[in-house]
N, C-alpha and C positions, 0 to 999 in steps of 0.2 A: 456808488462810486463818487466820491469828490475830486476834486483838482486838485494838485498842487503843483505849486510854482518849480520851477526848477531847482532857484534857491534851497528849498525843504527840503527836496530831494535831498543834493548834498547835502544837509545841514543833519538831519532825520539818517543818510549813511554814517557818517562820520561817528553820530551819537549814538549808534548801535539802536535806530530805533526801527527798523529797515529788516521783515522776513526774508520777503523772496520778491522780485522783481522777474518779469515775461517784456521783454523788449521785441517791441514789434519787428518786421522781419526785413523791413525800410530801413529803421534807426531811426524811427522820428516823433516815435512813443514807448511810455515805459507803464506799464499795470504795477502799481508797486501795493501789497501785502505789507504795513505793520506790524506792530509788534503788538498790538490791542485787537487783530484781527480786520479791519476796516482798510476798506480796498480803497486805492486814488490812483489817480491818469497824469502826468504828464508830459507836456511837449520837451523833448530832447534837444539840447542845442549842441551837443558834445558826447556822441554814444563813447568815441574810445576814454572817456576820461571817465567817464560812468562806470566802464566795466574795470577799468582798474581799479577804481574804490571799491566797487563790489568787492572784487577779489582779495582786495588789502582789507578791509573791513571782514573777511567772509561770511558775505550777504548771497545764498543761493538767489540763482538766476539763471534764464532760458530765453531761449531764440522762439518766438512763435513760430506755428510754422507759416507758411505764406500762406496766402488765404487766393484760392481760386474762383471765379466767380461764375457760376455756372452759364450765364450767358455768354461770357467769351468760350465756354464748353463748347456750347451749342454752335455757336459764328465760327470756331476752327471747325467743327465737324460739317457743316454745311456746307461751308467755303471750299472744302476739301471731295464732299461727293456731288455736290451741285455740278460743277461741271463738265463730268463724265456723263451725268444723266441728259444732260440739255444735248451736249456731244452726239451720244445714243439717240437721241430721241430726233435730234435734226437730220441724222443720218436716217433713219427708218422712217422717217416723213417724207424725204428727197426720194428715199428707194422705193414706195409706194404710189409717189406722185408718177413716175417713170414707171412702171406698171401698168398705172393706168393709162398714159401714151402708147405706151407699147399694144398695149387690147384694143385702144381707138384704131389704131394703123391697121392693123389687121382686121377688123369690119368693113 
């Protein structure tokens, strides 16, 4: 994967030199495919003007899809039973401690 400038970008649409393009799912990257096969990256300064050239040029192109990171997986799904369990558990610590007062009184 090489760079190119945005310039090329446009310049490489325009001249029909331009397969397919995958625009990140932000608008602030483009994967852009050749017409010789050889992949390049770059930074977007302007996605709506991008896709309308695509479109006027018709240069196939796609939306990635957003990309989820499993560790934010993880931190929603923790975040979310964690504390019902601490909940549970300080509640069945409280109700055992009181038990055991209750058994001391009674000796």
């Amino acid at each position: 994967v090489s760079p190119w400038p945005y310039s090329t970008l446009i310049e490489q649409i325009d001249k029909g030199g331009v397969q397919s393009v995958t625009l990140s799912s932000d608008g602030k990257l483009a994967s852009v495919m050749d017409k010789k096969g050889q992949r390049h990256e770059t930074q977007l300064i302007d996605s709506v003007d991008i896709v309308e050239r695509l479109q006027r040029n018709k240069v196939v192109f796609e939306l990635a899809p957003e990309k989820r990171e499993s560790s934010t997986m993880v931190g929603n799904l923790l975040g979310s039973i964690l504390p019902p369990i601490v909940l549970i558990g300080g509640l069945l610590f409280l109700t055992s401690r009181g038990d055991d007062r209750t058994e001391s009184a009674n000796r």
